[in-house]
Every structure is written in C-alpha cells, then in structure tokens.
NUKOLKOL-470365 format. One line per 2 residues: number of its first residue (from 1); their letters; for each residue x, y, z of C-alpha. Coordinates in Angstrom, 3 decimals. Example, Ala and Ser with C-alpha at 12.3 -4.5 7.8 and 13.67 -1.06 7.14 Angstrom:
<rs>
1> AS> 12.300/-4.500/7.800  13.670/-1.060/7.140
</rs>
This chain:
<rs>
1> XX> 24.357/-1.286/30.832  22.347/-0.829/27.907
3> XX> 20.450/2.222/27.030  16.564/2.146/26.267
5> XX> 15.819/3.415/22.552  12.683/4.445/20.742
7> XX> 12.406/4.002/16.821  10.123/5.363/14.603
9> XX> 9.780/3.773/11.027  7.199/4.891/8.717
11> XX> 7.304/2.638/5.844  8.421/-0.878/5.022
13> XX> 8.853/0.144/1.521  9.681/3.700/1.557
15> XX> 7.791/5.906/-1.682  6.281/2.830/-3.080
17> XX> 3.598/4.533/-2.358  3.769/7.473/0.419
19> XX> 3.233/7.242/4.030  0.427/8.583/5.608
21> XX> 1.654/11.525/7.352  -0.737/11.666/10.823
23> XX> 0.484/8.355/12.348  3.832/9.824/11.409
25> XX> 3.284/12.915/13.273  2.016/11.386/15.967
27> XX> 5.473/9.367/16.110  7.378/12.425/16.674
29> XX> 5.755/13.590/19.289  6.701/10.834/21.153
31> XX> 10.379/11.988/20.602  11.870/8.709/19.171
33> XX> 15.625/8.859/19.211  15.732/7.248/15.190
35> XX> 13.863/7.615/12.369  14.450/4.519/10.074
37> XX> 13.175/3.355/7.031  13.899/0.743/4.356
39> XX> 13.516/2.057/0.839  14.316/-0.766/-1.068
41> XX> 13.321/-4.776/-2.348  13.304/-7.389/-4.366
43> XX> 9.428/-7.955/-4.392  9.217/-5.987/-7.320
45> XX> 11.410/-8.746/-9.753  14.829/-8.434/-11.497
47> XX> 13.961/-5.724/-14.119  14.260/-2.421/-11.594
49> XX> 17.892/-4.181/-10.423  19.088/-5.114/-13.880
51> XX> 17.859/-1.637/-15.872  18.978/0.254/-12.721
53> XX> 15.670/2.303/-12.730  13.485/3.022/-9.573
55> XX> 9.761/1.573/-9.759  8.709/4.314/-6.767
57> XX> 7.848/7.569/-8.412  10.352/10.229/-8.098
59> XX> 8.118/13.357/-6.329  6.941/10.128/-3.821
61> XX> 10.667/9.686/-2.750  11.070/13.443/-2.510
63> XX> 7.843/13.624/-0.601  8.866/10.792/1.995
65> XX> 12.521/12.022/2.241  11.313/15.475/2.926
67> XX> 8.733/14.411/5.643  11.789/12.191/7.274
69> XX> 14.626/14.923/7.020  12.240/17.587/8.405
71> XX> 11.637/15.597/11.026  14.986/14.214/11.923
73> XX> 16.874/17.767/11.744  13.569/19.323/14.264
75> XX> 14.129/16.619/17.001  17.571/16.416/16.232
77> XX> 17.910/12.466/15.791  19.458/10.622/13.162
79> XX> 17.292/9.476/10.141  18.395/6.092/8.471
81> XX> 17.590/5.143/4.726  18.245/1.500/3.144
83> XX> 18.409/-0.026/-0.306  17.657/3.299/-1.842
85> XX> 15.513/4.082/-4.561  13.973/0.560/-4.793
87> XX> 17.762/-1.394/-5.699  19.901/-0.072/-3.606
89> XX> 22.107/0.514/-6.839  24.971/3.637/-6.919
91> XX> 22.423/5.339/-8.556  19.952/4.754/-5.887
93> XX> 22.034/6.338/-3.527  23.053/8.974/-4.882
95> XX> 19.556/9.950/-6.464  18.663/9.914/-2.373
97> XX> 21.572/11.938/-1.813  21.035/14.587/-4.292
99> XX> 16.935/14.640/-3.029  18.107/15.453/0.886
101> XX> 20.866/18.078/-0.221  18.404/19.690/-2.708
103> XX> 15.698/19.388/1.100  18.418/20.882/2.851
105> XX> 19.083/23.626/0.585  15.555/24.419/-0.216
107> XX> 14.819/24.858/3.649  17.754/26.502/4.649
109> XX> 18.263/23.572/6.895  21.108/23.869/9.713
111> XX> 24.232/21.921/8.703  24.694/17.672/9.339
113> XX> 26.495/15.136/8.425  25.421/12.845/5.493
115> XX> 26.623/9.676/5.108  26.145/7.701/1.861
117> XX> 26.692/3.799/1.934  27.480/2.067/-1.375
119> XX> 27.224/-2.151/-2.028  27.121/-2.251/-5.584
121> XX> 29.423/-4.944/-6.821  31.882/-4.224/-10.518
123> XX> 30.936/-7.742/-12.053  34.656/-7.782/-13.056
125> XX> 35.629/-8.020/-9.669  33.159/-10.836/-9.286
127> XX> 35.049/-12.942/-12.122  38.175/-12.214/-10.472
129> XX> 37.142/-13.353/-7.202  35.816/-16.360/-9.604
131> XX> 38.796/-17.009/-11.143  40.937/-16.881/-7.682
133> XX> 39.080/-19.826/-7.068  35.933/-17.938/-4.489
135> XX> 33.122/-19.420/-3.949  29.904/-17.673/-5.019
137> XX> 27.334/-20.613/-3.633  23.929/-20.366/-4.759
139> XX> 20.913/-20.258/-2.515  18.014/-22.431/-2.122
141> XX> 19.070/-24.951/-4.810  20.339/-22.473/-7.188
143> XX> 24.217/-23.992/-8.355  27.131/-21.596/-7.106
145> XX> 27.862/-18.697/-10.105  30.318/-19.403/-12.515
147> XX> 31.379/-17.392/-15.469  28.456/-18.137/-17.551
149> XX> 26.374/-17.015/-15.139  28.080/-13.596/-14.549
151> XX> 28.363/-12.520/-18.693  24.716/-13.111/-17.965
153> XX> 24.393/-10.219/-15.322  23.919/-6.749/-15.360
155> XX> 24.242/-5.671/-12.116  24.867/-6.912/-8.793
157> XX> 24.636/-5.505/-5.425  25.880/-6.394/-2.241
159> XX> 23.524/-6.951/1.044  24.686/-5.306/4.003
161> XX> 24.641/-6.027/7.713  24.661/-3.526/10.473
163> XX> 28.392/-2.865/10.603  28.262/-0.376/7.961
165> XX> 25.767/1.630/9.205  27.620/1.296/12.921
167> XX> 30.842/2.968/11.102  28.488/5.887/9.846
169> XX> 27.176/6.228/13.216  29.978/6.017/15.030
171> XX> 31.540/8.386/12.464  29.034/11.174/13.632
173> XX> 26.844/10.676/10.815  23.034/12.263/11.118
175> XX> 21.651/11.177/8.613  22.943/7.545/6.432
177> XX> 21.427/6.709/2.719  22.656/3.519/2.100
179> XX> 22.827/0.753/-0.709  21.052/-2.522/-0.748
181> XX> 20.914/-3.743/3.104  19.067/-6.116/4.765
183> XX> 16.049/-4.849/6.528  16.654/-5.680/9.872
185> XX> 20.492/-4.056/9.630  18.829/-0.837/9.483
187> XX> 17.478/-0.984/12.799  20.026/-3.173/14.548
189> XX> 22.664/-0.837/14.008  21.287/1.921/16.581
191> XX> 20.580/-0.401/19.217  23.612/-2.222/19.148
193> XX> 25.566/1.026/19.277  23.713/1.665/22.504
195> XX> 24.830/-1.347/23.747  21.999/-3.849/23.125
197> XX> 22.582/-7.263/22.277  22.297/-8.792/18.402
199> XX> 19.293/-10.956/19.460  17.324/-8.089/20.670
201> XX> 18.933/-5.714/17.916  18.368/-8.038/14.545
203> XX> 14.982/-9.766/16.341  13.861/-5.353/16.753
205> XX> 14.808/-4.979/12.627  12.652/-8.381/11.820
207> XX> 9.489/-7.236/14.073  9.519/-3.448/12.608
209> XX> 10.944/-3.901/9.229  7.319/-3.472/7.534
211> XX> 5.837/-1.082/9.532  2.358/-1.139/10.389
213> XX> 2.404/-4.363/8.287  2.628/-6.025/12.091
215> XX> -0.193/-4.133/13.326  -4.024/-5.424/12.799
217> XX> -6.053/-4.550/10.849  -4.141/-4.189/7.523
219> XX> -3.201/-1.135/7.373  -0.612/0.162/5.034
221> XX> 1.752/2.695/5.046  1.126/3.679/8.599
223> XX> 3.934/4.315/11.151  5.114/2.023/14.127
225> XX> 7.199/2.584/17.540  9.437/0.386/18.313
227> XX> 10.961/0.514/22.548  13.861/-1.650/23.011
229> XX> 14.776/-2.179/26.643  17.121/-4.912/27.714
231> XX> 15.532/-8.174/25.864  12.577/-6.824/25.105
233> XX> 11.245/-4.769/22.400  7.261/-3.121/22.994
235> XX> 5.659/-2.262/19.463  3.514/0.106/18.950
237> XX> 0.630/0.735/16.149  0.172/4.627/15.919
239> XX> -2.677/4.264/13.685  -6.060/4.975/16.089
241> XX> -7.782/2.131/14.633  -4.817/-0.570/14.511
243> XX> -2.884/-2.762/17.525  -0.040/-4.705/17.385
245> XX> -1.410/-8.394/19.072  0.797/-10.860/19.688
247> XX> -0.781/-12.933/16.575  0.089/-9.875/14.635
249> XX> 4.036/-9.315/15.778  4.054/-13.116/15.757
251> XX> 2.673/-13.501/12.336  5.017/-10.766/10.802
253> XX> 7.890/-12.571/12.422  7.652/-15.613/10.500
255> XX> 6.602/-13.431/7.445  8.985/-14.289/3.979
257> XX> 10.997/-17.135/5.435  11.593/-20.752/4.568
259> XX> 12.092/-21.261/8.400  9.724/-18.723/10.211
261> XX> 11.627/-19.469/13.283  14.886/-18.247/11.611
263> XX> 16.348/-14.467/10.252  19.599/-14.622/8.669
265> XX> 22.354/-12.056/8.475  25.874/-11.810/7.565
267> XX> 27.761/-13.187/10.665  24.542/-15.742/12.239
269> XX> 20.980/-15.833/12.235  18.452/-14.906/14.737
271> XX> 16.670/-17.960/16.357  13.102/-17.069/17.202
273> XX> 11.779/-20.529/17.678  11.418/-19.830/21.864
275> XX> 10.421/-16.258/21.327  7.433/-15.207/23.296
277> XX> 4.833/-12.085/22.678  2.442/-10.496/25.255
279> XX> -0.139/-7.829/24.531  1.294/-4.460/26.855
281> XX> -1.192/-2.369/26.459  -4.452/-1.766/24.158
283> XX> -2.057/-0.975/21.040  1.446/-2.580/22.181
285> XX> 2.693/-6.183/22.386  6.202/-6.817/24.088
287> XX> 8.115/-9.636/22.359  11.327/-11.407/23.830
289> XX> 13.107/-14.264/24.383  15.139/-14.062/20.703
291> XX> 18.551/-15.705/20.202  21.544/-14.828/18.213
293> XX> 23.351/-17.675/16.713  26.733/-16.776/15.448
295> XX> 28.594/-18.197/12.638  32.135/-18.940/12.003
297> XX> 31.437/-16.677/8.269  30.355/-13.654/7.400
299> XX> 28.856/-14.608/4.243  27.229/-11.543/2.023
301> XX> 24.274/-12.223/-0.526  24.554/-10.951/-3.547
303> XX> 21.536/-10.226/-5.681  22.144/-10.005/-9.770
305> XX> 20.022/-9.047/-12.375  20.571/-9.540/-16.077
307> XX> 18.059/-8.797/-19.257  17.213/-11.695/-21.516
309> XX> 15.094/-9.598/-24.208  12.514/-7.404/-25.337
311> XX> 8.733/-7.924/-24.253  5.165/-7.876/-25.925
313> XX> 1.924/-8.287/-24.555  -1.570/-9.222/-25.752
315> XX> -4.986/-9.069/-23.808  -7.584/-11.343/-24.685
317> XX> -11.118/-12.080/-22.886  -12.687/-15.261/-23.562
319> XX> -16.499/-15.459/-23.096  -17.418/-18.178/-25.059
321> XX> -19.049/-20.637/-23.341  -17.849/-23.314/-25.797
323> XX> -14.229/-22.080/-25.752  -13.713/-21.419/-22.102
325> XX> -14.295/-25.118/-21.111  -11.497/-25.872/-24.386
327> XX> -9.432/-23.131/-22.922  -6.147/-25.571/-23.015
329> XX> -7.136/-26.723/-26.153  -7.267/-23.116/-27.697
331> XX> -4.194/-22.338/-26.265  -2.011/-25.747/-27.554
333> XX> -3.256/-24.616/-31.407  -1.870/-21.987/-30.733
335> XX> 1.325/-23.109/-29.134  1.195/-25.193/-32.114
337> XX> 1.227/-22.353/-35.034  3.925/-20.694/-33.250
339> XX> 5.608/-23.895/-33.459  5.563/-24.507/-37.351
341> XX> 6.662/-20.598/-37.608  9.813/-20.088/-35.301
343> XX> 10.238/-23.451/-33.308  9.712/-24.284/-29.672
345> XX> 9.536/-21.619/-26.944  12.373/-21.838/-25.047
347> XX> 14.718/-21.513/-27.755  14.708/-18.324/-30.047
349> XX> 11.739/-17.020/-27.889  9.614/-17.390/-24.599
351> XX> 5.557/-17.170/-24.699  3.250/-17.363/-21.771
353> XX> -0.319/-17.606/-21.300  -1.619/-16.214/-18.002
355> XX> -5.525/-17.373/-17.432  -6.926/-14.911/-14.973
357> XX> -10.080/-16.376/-13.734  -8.091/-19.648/-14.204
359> XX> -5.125/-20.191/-11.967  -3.931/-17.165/-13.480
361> XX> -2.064/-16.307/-9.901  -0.544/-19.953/-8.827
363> XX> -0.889/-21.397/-11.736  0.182/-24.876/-11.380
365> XX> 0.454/-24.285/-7.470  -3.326/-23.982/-7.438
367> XX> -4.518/-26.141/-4.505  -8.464/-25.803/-5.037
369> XX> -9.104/-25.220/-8.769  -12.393/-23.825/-9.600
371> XX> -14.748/-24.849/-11.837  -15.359/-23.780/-15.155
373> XX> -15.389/-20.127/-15.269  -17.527/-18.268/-17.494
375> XX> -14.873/-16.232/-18.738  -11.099/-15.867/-18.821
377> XX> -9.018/-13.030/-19.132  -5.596/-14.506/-20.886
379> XX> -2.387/-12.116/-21.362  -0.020/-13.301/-23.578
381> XX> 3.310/-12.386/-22.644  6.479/-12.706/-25.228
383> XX> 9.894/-12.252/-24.561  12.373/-12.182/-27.443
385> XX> 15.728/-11.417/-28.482  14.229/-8.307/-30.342
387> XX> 11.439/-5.659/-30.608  10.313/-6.994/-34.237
389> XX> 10.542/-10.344/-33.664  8.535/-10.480/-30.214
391> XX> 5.705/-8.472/-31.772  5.563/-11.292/-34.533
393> XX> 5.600/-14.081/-32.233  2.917/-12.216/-29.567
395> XX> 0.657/-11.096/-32.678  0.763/-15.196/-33.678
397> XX> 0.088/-16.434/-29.899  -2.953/-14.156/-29.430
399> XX> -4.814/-13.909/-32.904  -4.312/-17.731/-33.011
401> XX> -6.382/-17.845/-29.493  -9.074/-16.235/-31.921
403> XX> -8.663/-19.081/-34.666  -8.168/-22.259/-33.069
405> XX> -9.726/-25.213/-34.052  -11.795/-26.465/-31.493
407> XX> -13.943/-30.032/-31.776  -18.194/-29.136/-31.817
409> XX> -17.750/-25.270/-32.411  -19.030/-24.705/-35.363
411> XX> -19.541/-20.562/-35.073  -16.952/-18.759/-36.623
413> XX> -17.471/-15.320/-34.418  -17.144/-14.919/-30.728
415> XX> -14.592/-17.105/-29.135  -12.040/-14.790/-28.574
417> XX> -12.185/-10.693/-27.972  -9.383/-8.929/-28.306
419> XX> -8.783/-5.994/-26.012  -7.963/-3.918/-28.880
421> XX> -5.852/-5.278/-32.263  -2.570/-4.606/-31.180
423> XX> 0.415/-5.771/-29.222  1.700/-3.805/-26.243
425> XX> 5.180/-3.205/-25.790  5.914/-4.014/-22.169
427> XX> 9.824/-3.488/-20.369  12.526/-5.537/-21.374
429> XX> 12.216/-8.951/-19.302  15.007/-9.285/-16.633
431> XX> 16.147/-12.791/-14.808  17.787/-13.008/-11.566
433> XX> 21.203/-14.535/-12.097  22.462/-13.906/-8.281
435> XX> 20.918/-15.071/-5.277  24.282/-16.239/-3.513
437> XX> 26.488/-15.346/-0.681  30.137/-14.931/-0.541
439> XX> 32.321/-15.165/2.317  34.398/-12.352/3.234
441> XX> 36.925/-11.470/5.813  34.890/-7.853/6.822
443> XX> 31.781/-6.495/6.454  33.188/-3.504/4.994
445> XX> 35.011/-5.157/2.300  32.459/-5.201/-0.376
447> XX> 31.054/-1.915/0.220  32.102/2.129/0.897
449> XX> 31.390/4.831/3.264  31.627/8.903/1.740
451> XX> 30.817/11.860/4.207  29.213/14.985/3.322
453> XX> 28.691/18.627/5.431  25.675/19.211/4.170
455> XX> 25.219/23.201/4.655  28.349/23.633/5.941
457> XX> 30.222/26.659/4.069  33.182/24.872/4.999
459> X> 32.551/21.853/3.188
</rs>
C-alpha cells in the first residue's frame, strides 16, 4: 500500500540565481509533504570542483535556504538539499550547514534535526583502492583512472543514490544538506520511504529535477508540484502563465542524456522508452508507465577536478572588412609568432581563439556556417604553467591578430581593435580528470551521515 506524496521543488539549480518567491508561495499552500531542491552541478566546468569555491553568490544561498527552512519548519515537512553549494564538496556542506543553523538561530526557530551528508572522496584512498587492484572505469570513452591520472586531481566527490538520504530520513532527520548526489536521488528517497516503487520514485526525480524547466513557456526559476500516486506522477507548473504538456515533461525527460530513453543510478537505470504522458488538467500532465532495471552493481561516479595552470585573456573586435574574410589567416600568423617564441601549444602552454560571430559557440560542430560576417569578436584565451608567462604568451596571440600579414591589405591601421591594451587575468583553468564509476559493496560506503539538534539546549 503505498502512500500518495506531494513535492514541492523550487529550483533545479538552487542560488544560481534565486527563485522567484510567488510560485513558491503558492506551493505551500498546497501543503506539499517535501520541499526538495538540488543545489549543485557540473554545468558550470571543473574549476568550482577543483578550487573548491561556490560559483552561486553567497547572500543568494542564504536567501534560498532561508525561504526553504522557513517554509519547511511552518508546515512542518522535511526540506531536502543536494550537491551543496554548487560541488557538493565538504565545504559545500558545511557552508549549507552553518547558513540553516545561523536561519535557525536568527529566527528563534523551534528545534529539528539536521542531517548533513558528505561524498567527498581523500584521493589517497582512491590510489589505494588503485593499487588493491579496483577498478575506476572511465565513462563515455574516457580510459579507467590510473595513478597518473589521480596526482592529476584535486578533488573528487562521490555521487550519491537515494539510500543515503533514506538513512537520514529514516533516522528522523527534518531537514538533510547533502554532498554531491544525483538529482533524481533527492526526490526518490521520500517516495520510496513511503513505499513507492524505484520506477515511479527515480522516473518522479528525472521529471522534477529542473523545476519549472519542464513547464512551457521557459520559465526559470519558478516552482513545480510534483503528486506521486501508485505509477503515476501529475506535475504541476505553479507559474500562472506556464503548463506542464506532455511535449514539455516529455522533452525534459530525455533532457542531458546519451539515451533519452534511459536515467542511470547507482544500483540500475530507469527505462523510459514505453513511458506515456497525458495532459490532467490546464497546468498538469500525468506521466507513467516507467521501468526500473536493476543491476547486479552498485557502481558510484566519481567526478574529479584538477588545475592545469594560470589563465589570461584578450578581447579583440575585428571590423575590417579585408581581415574578417582572412580571419584564419590572421589567426595562423599569429599561431605562428607564438611558435618561433615558446614552441607549439600544447606543450609549455595552451592558446585558443574563440570567433564569436564565427562558430564561436560549436566551433567545429557548426552544422550551418554563416557567411562572412562583418565583424568578429575573438577572445584569446591562454593557459600556462604561470601568471608571467601566460600574460607573455596572451599579449603575443592578440597584438599579433593586430599585425598579421595578410595578402592585398595594404593599410596599416584598422584590422584589429583591441578592447583595451591589456591582458585580463581570468581563474586558474581546471580539467576534469574523473568521470568514472566504482563498484562498491554499499551505498553508504563512500560517504557519511552526522546529526545535529539544531536549537535544542540539549544538544
């Protein structure tokens, strides 16, 4: 006998920027029994994970994680928090931690119980698992880590399924700031605490993970109901002017996968190939008909992050009539000086040159490249093993855009403006290193649970 459950998330990407607050309110009225949101991705590349920094301003998380707490501790339902502070690092979690007991102190808030979830991963215990002879296999082509490839990382976290979160629950815990965890975990945990099965559970996370990102029109940052009865889940858009349509819940279902039919987790994969969606009402669409497909494994991904050096960046417009149809030609002199100076790129240094106005986005993915524009905005992006050096190589790569030697120009002003003569010093660069799995025995093993009394003079 399973038990129906309402879920209110406001945010896909929790204080990346805030969530709008009236959809929000409008989501508590309707007296969900969870408020979840994930906080947390890897959208934003491997320099947040690596430099263990957040990328989401800090009064925005305090701002979102007030507006949930609040809420949560009025209607007296749990509130549930993943991948916080952008990584899902330690220091994500606790930064999250410190923000709600700072809340709860601030508004003399009655006492709960905090649970805080941590997955990051000591990289020495990754070579020892290495050297044991464990397999770290690499995803999507990537080879399966090594050594070499771990004295390369920084900092690796572990990706978390539901069980976690389960323990917390089942543990008492009201509200649960966790480390990095896949999105759907956050709301599969509830529901399959009530009873619900994994398709329904993990196939609820997949649907709602984004928000109102399932809802049409695009909308951002608005807030989403989620009703899970038996096998089927009814979404909601609380925004006046949006609707979830079954072309929206569909399209968001296949959104970010190789197979849009398929959602992996540790322990299966949810198969959504015979999944059907019907429109409910004027704003809701019911979806169903989702499988769970267990595996033998439970096999974590790990996500690494390591720096490879310090970056510059030039900006450069290009109006020239003469030089923007020589564009490559401008840009191979100077590939060229750079060349004669400190050697290839690739070896003591990396340079790019990213054409906006000409496949500047998808570069060499462009399908339909456009004609010649009449001007080019070209950053010039250096990464080298220091400060000092990448200035030298960035300052060569962009004034050189200026000086090339180009056949039939004969004008010796105009084919190059510089934004203003000098060379920005942009973050460190960052690679991933990790995007693996690991098999392990339990879904707690690479992670850990700690319980606070938050206002409780006890504690």
């Amino acid at each position: 006998m399973t038990i129906p459950v309402k879920i209110l998330c406001p945010s896909g990407h929790l204080s990346f920027t805030p969530f709008e607050q009236e959809s929000f309110n409008k989501g508590c009225e309707m007296k969900p029994d969870f408020i979840i949101s994930d906080a947390g991705s890897s959208d934003m590349g491997p320099r947040p994970l690596g430099a263990d920094l957040h990328v989401s301003l800090a009064n925005w998380q305090y701002q979102d994680l007030e507006a949930m707490l609040l809420a949560s501790r009025r209607l007296n339902i749990p509130m549930i928090v993943g991948s916080a502070s952008d990584t899902g690092t330690n220091r994500g979690v606790k930064q999250f931690v410190d923000i709600i007991l700072d809340i709860a102190k601030k508004k003399d808030l009655s006492s709960f119980k905090l649970a805080a979830i941590y997955s990051e991963v000591p990289i020495e215990i990754l070579k020892s698992m290495i050297l044991d002879g464990a397999q770290i296999e690499g995803l999507n082509g990537r080879p399966n880590a090594d050594l070499e490839i771990m004295e390369r990382t920084d900092r690796v976290v572990a990706v978390m399924n539901a069980e976690p979160f389960r323990q917390a629950l089942r543990n008492g815990a009201d509200v649960i700031i966790a480390g990095r965890s896949s999105d759907c975990a956050l709301f599969a945990a509830p529901l399959l605490e009530k009873g619900h099965s994994k398709a329904i559970s993990y196939f609820t996370g997949k649907l709602m993970e984004c928000a109102s990102f399932c809802a049409t029109p695009y909308m951002a940052k608005e807030s989403i109901m989620g009703r899970i009865e038996k096998e089927s889940v009814y979404i909601t858009a609380l925004h006046e002017d949006q609707r979830c349509t079954p072309s929206s819940v569909a399209g968001h279902a296949m959104y970010e996968r190789i197979n849009p039919y398929h959602e992996h987790v540790a322990g299966g994969y949810v198969d959504m190939s015979e999944c059907s969606y019907e429109q409910w009402n004027e704003n809701t669409t019911c979806a169903s008909g989702a499988k769970f497909v267990e595996s033998s494994k439970i096999k974590i991904k790990l996500e690494g992050s390591g720096k490879i050096g310090e970056r510059r960046i030039a900006l450069i417009g290009v109006r020239d009539p003469e030089t923007t149809v020589r564009i490559e030609q401008a840009i191979e002199w100077s590939r060229s000086k750079l060349m004669e100076r400190f050697g290839p790129s690739g070896e003591a240094y990396e340079v790019f040159f990213h054409k906006y106005g000409k496949n500047g986005v998808m570069q060499n993915m462009e399908l339909a490249s456009p004609s010649t524009p009449h001007e080019i905005g070209i950053v010039v992006e250096v990464v080298a093993p220091t400060g000092e050096f990448a200035t030298e190589v960035c300052a060569m790569a962009s004034r050189n855009i200026f000086y090339a030697r180009l056949p039939d120009v004969k004008g010796t002003a105009g084919a190059a403006a510089l934004l203003s003569d000098e060379i920005l010093i942009g973050e460190p660069g960052y690679e991933w290193t990790l995007n693996h799995v690991i098999e392990i025995t339990n879904s707690m093993d690479l992670c850990k649970i700690e319980y606070i009394n938050v206002n409780n003079n006890e504690n």
